[in-house]
C-alpha positions as a Markdown table, in Angstrom:
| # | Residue | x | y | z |
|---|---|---|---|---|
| 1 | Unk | 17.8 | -38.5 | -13.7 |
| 2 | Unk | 17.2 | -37.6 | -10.4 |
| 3 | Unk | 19.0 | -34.8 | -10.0 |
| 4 | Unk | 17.5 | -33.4 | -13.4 |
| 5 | Unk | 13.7 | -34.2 | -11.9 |
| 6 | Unk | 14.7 | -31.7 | -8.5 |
| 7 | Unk | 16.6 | -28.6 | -10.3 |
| 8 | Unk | 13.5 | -28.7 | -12.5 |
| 9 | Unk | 11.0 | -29.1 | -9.6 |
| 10 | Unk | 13.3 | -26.0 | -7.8 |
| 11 | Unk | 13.2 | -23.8 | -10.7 |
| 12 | Unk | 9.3 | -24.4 | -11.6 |
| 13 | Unk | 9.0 | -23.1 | -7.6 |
| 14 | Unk | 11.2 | -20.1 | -8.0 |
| 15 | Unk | 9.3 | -19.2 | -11.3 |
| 16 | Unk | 5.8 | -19.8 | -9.4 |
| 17 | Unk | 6.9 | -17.8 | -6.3 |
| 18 | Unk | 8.2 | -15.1 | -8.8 |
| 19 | Unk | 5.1 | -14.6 | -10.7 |
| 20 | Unk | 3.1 | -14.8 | -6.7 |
| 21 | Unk | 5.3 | -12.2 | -5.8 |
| 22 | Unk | 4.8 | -10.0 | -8.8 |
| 23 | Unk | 1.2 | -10.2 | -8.6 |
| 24 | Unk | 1.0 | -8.8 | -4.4 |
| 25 | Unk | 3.8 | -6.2 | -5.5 |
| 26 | Unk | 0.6 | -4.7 | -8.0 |
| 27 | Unk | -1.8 | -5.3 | -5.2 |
| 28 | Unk | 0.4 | -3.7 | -2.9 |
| 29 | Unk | 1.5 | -0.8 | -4.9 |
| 30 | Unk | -2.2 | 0.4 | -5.7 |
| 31 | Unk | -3.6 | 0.5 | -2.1 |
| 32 | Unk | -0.3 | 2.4 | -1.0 |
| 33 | Unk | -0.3 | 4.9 | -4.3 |
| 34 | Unk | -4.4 | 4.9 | -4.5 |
| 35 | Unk | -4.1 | 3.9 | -7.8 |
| 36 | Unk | -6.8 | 1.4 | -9.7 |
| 37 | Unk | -5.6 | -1.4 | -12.1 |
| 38 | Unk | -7.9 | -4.0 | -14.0 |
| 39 | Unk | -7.7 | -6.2 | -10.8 |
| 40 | Unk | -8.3 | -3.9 | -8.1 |
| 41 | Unk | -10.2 | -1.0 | -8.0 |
| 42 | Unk | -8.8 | 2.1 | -5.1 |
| 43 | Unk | -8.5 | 5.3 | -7.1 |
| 44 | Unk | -12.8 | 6.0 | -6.1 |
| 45 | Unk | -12.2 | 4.9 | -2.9 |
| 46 | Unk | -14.2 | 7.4 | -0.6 |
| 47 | Unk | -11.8 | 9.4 | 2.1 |
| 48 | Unk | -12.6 | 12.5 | 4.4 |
| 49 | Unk | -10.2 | 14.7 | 2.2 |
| 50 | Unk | -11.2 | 17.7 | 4.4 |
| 51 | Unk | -9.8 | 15.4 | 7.8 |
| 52 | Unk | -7.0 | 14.6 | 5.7 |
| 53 | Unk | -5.9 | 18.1 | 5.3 |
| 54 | Unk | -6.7 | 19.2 | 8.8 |
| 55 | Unk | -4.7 | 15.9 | 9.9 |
| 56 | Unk | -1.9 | 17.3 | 7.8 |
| 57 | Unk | -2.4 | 21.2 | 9.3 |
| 58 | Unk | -2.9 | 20.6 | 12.3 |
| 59 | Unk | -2.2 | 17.1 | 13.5 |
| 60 | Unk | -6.2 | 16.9 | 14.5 |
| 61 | Unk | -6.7 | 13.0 | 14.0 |
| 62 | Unk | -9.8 | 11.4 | 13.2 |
| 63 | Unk | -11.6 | 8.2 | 11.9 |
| 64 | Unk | -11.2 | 7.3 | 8.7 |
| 65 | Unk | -13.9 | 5.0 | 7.5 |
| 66 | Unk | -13.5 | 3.1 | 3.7 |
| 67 | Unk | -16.1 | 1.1 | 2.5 |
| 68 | Unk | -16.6 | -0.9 | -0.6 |
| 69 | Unk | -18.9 | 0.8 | -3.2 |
| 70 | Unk | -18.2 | 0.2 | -7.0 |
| 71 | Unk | -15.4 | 1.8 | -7.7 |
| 72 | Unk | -14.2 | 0.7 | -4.8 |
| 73 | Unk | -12.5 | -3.1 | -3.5 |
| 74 | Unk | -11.2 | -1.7 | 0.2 |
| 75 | Unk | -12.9 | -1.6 | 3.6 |
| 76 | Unk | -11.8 | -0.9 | 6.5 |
| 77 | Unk | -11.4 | 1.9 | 9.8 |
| 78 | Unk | -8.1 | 3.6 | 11.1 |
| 79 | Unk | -7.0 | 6.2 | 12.9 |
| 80 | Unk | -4.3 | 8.5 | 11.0 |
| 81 | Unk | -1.9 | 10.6 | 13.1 |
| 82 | Unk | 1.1 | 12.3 | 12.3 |
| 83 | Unk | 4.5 | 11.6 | 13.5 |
| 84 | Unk | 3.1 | 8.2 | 14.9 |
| 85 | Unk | 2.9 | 5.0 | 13.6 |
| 86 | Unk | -0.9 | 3.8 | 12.9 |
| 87 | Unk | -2.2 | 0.5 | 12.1 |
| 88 | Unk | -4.4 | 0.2 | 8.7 |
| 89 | Unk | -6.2 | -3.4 | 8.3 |
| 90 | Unk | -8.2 | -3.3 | 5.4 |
| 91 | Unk | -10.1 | -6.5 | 3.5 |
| 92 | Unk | -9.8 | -6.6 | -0.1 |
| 93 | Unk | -12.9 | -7.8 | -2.0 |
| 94 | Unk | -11.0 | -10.1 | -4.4 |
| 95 | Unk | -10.4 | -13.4 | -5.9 |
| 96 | Unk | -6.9 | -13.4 | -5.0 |
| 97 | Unk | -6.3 | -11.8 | -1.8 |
| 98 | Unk | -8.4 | -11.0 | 1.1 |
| 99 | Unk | -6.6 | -8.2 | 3.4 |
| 100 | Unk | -3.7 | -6.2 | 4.2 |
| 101 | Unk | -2.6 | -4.6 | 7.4 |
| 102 | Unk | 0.4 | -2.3 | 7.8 |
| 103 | Unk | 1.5 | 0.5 | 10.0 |
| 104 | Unk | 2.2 | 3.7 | 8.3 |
| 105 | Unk | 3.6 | 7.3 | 9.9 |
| 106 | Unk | 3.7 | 10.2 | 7.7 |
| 107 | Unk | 5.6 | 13.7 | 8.8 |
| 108 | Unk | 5.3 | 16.6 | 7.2 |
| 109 | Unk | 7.9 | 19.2 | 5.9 |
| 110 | Unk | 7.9 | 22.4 | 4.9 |
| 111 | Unk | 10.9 | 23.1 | 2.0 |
| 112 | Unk | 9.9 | 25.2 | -1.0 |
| 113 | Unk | 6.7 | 23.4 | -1.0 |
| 114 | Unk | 4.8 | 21.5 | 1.4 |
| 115 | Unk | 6.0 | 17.7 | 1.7 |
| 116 | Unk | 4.7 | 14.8 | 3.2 |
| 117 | Unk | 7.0 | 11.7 | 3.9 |
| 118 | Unk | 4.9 | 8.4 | 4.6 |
| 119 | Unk | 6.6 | 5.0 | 5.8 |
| 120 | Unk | 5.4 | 2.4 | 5.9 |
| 121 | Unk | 6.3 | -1.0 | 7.8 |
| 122 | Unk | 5.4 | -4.0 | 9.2 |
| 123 | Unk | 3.0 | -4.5 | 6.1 |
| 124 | Unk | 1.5 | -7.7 | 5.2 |
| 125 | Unk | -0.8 | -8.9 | 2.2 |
| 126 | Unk | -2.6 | -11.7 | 2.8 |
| 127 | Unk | -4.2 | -14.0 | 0.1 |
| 128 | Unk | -7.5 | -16.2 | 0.2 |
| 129 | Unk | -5.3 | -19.2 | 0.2 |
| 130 | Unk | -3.1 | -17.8 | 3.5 |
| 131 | Unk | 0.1 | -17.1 | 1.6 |
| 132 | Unk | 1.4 | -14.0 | 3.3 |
| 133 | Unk | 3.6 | -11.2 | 1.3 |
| 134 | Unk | 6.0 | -9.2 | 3.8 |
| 135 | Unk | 6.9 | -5.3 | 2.9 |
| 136 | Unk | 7.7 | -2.3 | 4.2 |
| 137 | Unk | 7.3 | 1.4 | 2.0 |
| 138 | Unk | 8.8 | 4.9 | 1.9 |
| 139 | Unk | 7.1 | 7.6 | -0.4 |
| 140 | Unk | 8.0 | 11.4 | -0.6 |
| 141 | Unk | 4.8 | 13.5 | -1.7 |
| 142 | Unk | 4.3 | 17.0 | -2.6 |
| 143 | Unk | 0.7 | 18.5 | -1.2 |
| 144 | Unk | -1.3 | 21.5 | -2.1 |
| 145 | Unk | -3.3 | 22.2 | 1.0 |
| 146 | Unk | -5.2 | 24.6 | -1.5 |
| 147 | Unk | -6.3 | 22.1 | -3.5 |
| 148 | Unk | -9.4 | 20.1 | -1.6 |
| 149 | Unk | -10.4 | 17.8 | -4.6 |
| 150 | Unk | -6.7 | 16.9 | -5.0 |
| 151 | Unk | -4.0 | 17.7 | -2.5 |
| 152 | Unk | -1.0 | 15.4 | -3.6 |
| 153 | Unk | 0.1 | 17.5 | -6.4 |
| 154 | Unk | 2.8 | 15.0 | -6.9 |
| 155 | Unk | 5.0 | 12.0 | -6.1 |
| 156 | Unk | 8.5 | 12.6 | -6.1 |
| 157 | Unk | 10.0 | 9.6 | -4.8 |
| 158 | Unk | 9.4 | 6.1 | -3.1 |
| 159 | Unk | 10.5 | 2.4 | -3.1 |
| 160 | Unk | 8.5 | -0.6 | -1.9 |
| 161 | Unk | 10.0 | -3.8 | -1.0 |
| 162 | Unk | 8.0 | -7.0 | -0.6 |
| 163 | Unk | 9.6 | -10.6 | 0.2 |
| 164 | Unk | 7.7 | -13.9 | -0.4 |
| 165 | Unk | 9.6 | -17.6 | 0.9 |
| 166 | Unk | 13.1 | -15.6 | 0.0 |
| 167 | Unk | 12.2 | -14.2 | -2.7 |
| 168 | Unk | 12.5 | -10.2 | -2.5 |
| 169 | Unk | 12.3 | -7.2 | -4.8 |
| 170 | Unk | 12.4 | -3.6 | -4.6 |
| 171 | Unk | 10.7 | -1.3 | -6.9 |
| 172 | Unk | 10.4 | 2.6 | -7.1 |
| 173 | Unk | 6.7 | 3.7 | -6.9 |
């Protein structure tokens, strides 16, 4: 009976650290891809898209200053550079979780269109209650520096992987 009373106890804790794991991979997906869900909002986050493309033009780096508005549940200052590795701490405004820091280092390519290949590494997503998500990103992007309201024309490829108490998946984003 005691055996039966631990497997149980095991599998409810891998089924728990499943579902916790699940829930940072959203969290984590949406502030790398600036995309909003019904949790978190990112999309209407305010960036210098102007610096962004002058960043991208001609590696001119600047501060970039997020702060939380209504469409917005991110805050936070960095300093983006190209072919470097930066840190990004932001705080989330969130039941759930309260910040994220990472290092990301994007390097541009010029194919048939203009490409921009962001890692990221060293990530961490941190919830109110201290439990701390590991991952690391890659993303390939294409960019039309013509386009001000909306450079990344598209995504073409990327995978994140996130690990909580050895639990670990990889998804495409």
């Amino acid at each position: 009976m005691k055996i039966f009373i631990i497997i149980n106890l095991f599998v409810s804790l891998s089924f728990a650290n499943e579902k916790e794991l699940d829930e940072a991979i959203t969290y984590i997906k949406n502030i790398i891809t600036k995309k909003s869900s019904n949790q978190l909002k990112t999309k209407s986050c305010d960036i210098q898209k102007e610096k962004w493309l002058g960043l991208f033009l001609s590696k001119t780096s600047f501060t970039e200053n997020i702060k939380y508005n209504k469409a917005c549940d991110l805050q936070g200052s960095f300093k983006p550079q190209m072919d470097k590795y930066f840190k990004v701490p932001l705080i989330i405004r969130d039941k759930k979780f309260k910040g994220i820091t990472f290092e990301s280092k994007m390097k541009l390519s010029f194919e048939k269109q203009m490409t921009l290949n962001l890692n990221v590494k060293n990530g961490v997503l941190t919830s109110h209650k201290n439990k701390k998500f590991n991952f690391n990103a890659n993303q390939t992007l294409i960019l039309d520096p013509l386009n001000t309201k909306e450079p990344i024309k598209k995504s073409k490829t990327g995978t994140l992987n996130v690990s909580y108490k050895g639990t670990k998946k990889t998804i495409k984003i």
